[in-house]
N, C-alpha and C positions, 0 to 999 in steps of 0.2 A: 503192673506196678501201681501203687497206691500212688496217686499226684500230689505232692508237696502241698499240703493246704487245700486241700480240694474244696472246702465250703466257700472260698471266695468268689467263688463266680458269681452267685447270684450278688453278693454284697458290691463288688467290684461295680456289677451293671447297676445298681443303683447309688453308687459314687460318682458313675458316669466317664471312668477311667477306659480312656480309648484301648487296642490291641497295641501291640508292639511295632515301633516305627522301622521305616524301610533300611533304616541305616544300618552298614557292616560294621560290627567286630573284630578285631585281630586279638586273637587269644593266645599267649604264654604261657605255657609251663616249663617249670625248673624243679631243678633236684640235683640228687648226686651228693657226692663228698669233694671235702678240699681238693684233693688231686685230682680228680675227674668230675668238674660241672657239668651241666648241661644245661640247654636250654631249647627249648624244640616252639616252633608255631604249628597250632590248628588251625586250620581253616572253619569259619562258626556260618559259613552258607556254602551251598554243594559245590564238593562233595564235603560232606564233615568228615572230619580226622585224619587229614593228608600230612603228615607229619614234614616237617622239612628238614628234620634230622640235627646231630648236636651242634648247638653254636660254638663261638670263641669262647674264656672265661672270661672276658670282657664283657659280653652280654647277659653272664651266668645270671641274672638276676634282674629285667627290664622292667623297673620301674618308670611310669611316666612322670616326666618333668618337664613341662614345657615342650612338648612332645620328642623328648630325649631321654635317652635309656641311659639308667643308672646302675654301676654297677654295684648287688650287695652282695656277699658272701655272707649268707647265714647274720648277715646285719652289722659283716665287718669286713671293711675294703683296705685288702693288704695288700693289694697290689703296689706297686713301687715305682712313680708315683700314684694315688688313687686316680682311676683314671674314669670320665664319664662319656661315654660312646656314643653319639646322637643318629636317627635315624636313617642317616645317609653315612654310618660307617666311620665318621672324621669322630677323633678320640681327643676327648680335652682335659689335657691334666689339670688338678687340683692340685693345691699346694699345699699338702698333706700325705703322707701315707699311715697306714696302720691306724687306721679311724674307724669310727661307727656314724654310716648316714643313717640316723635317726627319724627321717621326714623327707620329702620330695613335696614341692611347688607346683601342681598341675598347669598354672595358670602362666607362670612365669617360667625361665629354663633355671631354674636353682633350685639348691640341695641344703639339706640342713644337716651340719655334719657336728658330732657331737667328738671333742677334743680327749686327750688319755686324762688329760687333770678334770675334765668336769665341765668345760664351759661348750657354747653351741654357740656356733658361727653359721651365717648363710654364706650361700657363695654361690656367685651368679657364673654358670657353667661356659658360658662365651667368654667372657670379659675376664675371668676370673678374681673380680673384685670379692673381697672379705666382706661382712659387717658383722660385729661381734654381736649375737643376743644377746647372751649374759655371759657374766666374768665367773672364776673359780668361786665369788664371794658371795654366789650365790647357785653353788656345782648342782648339777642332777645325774646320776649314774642311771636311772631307771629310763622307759618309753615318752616316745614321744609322738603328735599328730597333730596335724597338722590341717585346720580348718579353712577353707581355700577361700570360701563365698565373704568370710569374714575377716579374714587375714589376720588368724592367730594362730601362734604355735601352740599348743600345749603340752607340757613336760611334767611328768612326776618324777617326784623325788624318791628316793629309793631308801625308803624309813619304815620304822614299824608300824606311826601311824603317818605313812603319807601323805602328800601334799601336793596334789594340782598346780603349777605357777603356765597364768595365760599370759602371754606376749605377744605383742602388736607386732607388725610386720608391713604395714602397704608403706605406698610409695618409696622412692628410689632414694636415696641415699636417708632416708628417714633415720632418726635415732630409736632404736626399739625401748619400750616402757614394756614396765609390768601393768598388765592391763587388771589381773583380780587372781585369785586364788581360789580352789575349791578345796575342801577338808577332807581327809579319813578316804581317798581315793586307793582302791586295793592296788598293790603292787607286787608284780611276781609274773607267776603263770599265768592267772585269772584274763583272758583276754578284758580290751576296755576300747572303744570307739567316739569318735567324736562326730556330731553331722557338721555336712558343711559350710552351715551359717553358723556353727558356733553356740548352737542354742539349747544342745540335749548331749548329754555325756552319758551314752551307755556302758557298764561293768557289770563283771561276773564275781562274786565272794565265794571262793569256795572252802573257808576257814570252817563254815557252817554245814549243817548236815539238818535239813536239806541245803542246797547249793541255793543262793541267791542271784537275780537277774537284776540291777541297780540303773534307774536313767534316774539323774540328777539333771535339773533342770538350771545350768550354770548361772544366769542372771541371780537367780534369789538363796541359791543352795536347797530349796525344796527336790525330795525324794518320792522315789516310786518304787518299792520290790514285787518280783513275781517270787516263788519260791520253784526253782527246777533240782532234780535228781544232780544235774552237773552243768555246769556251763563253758561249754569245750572251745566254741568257734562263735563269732557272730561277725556279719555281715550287713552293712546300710546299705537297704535298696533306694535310691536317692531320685528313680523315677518312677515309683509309688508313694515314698517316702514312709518305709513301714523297716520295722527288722526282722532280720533271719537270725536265726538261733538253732545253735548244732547243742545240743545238751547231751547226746551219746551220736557215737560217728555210724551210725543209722537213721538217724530220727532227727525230723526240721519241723521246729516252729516258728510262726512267724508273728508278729506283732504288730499293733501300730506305734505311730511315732513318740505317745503316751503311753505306751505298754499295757493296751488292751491288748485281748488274749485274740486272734482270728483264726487257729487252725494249725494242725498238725500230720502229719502222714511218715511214709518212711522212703528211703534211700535206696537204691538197689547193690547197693555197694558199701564198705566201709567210707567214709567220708574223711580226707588228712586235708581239704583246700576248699574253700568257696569263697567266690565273687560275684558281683553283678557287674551289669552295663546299665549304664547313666541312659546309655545312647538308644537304646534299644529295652530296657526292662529285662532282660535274660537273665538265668543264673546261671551259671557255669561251674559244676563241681569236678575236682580231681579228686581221685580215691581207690585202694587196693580191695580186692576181690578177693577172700578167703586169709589175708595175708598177715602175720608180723607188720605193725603199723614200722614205715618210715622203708620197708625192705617189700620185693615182690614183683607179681604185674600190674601196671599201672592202669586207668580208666579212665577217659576224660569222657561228660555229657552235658549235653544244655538243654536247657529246660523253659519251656513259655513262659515268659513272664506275667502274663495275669494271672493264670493259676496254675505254675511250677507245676506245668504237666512234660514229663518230659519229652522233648521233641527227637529227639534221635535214639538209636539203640545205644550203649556203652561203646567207646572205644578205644580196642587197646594199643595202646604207646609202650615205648620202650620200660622196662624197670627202673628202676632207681632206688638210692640210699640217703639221708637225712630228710631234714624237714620237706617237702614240697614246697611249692609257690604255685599261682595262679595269678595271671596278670591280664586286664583286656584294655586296650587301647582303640578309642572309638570315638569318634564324634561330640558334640557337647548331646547333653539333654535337652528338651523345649523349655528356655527360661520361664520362671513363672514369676508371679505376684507385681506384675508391670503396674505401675500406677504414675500420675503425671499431678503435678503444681501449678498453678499458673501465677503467678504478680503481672497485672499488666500485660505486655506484653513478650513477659521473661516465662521462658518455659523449663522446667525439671522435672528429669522423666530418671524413675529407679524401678530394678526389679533384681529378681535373687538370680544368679550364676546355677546353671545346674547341670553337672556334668563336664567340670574344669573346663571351658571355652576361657580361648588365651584372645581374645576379640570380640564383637560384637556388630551386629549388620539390626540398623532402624529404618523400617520401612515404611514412609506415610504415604496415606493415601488422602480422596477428596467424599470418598464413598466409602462403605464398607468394603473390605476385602480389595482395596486397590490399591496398586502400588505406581506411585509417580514418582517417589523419590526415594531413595534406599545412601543413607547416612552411616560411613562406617564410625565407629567408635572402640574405645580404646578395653581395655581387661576391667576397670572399672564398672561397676555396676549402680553407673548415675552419669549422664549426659547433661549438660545446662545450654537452652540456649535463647538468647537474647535479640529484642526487640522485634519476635514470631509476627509476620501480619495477621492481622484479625481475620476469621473462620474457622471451621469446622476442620479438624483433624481425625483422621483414623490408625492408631499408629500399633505397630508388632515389634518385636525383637525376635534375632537370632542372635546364636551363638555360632563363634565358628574355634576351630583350632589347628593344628596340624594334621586331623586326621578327615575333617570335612566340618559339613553347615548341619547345625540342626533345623528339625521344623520349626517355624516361627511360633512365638507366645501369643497367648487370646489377645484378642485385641480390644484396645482400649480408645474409649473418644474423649476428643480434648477441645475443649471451646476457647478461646482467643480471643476476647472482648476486641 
């Protein structure tokens, strides 16, 4: 098989991008029709493709949220009441039925559940507290996503020339604001992606012939196009931080997070699903072999994440009927961009979230590489702390969540007059 991007090797070793970390996987796939969901786990370390056979229709769709499994049907939860299942099995109603969860909280246990009139409310899946996003007076019928690192929603409206509305979301009983607005955002089929700081908005235009590949850089509204044959599927690898792009369900290219161009290869399969792991750099594709897309035998394989060679043979799972899913629940990523303040003897330390971690583990040392004290901290991505005694610090973050610890971030020294 030709390996997804194969020219990245040599680029990769001089980005100086390590191999794939030790941490596990649990990988979902779904399918099926209303009357008969499924949902099965792979096992993503040996032996691969041990299928565990069909779930409840409760689980027919495990999205994470706050490491609880959400349930969507095709991106509409009719069940009576909407009900959200969390990893240990205990089901927590919602106080809605016949909705559209639009969005899932990695970070937090809540859902963003889009009303029949128009408006999106969050709701925090324990407590089952409401907060209204936005009211009918301001409705969106179209997608929505949801940027974790930066605590925005984002919702298009569902117009000819559509409209982007970004909305705040952190802290707890917070009143949500419109945070800004992007222009002329396609709406429809054309898949669209948001990264998880909030700061690059990728879309597919396929009104055009050729198909456009669109990252709109949301602070300024400045654009970038590639021009592709189609733009079918895309994917943010958010522990490389580059995109994948299914342009025909054979053929992946991949990008940077600017949408330079780094390489291309083919599939061994038709391709209906991809994802990655935060936790690990892996791709993980679902997809049918010779078949009528949506009907057939199914295929699941992964693939090394520095250069998308794939690591296992194909393997075959049960059939299935409507759209697929692909789902992988894993560990945070290795936070990055740690950087620290000092006033005196007031300390402020921030770095970026990678890989929905619902916590945080600060490990300082007196030396490099030592750890004397290990400070838990909250989902936040900024710790403050006051009247530090004077010396030398060496300090790291982890992430952690329901699913384990990531490796710790580079580390960074702090002087303390």
């Amino acid at each position: 098989m030709v390996s997804i991007v194969s020219r990245l090797v040599v680029l990769l070793g001089v980005l100086g991008l390590a191999g794939v970390a030790s941490a596990q996987d649990r990988l979902f796939v779904s399918g099926g029709v209303r009357t008969m969901p499924y949902t099965e786990e792979i096992t993503s370390g040996p032996p691969f493709g041990v299928s565990l056979g069909p779930r409840s229709p409760l689980v027919h769709q495990p999205l994470i949220a706050g490491g609880r499994y959400v349930p969507d049907r095709l991106d509409f939860c009719d069940i009576t009441p909407c009900v959200v299942v969390d990893g240990q099995g205990v089901a927590h109603p919602l106080p809605y039925a016949f909705v559209s969860i639009v969005a899932t909280d990695p970070v937090r246990p809540r859902v963003f559940v889009r009303t029949a009139a128009g408006a999106v409310d969050a709701v925090d899946v324990e407590t089952g507290i409401v907060t209204p996003m936005f009211t009918v007076a301001t409705p969106t019928s179209g997608s929505c996503r949801y940027a974790f690192s930066a605590a925005r929603l984002f919702c298009v409206e569902a117009a000819a020339t559509a409209t982007l509305r970004v909305f705040s979301t952190a802290g707890a009983g917070e009143t949500p604001q419109l945070a800004g607005t992007v222009a002329s955002v396609a709406y429809g089929s054309p898949p669209w992606l948001v990264t998880p700081d909030g700061v690059r908005l990728f879309s597919g235009e396929s009104a055009t012939a050729p198909a456009r590949l669109i990252l709109t850089y949301v602070a300024t509204g400045a654009r970038v196009t590639v021009d592709l044959p189609a733009v079918w599927g895309l994917a943010w690898d958010d522990f490389h931080e580059r995109l994948l792009v299914v342009p025909a369900q054979q053929v992946g290219h991949a990008f940077t997070k600017d949408l330079v161009y780094l390489g291309s290869a083919s599939f061994p399969f038709m391709v209906t699903a991809i994802t990655v792991s935060t936790a690990t750099g892996r791709l993980y594709a679902r997809g049918l072999d010779g078949q009528s897309a949506g009907y057939g035998d199914a295929y699941t394989a992964a693939f090394d994440g520095s250069t998308y060679a794939m690591l296992t043979p194909v393997v075959h799972t049960q059939g299935f009927g409507g759209p697929p899913r692909i789902t992988v629940l894993s560990p945070p990523g290795v936070p990055r961009d740690l950087t620290a303040t000092v006033h005196g003897g007031d300390v402020t330390v921030t770095w970026t979230n990678v890989g929905s971690a619902s916590a945080f583990l600060l490990d300082v040392g007196l030396v490099p590489g030592q750890t004397v004290l290990t400070v838990p901290v909250t989902a936040l991505t900024r710790a403050a702390f006051a009247a530090v005694p004077a010396g030398t610090y060496y300090v790291r973050i982890r992430g952690t969540n329901a699913f384990g610890t990531s490796r710790p971030s580079a580390e960074i020294r702090i002087v303390v007059p």
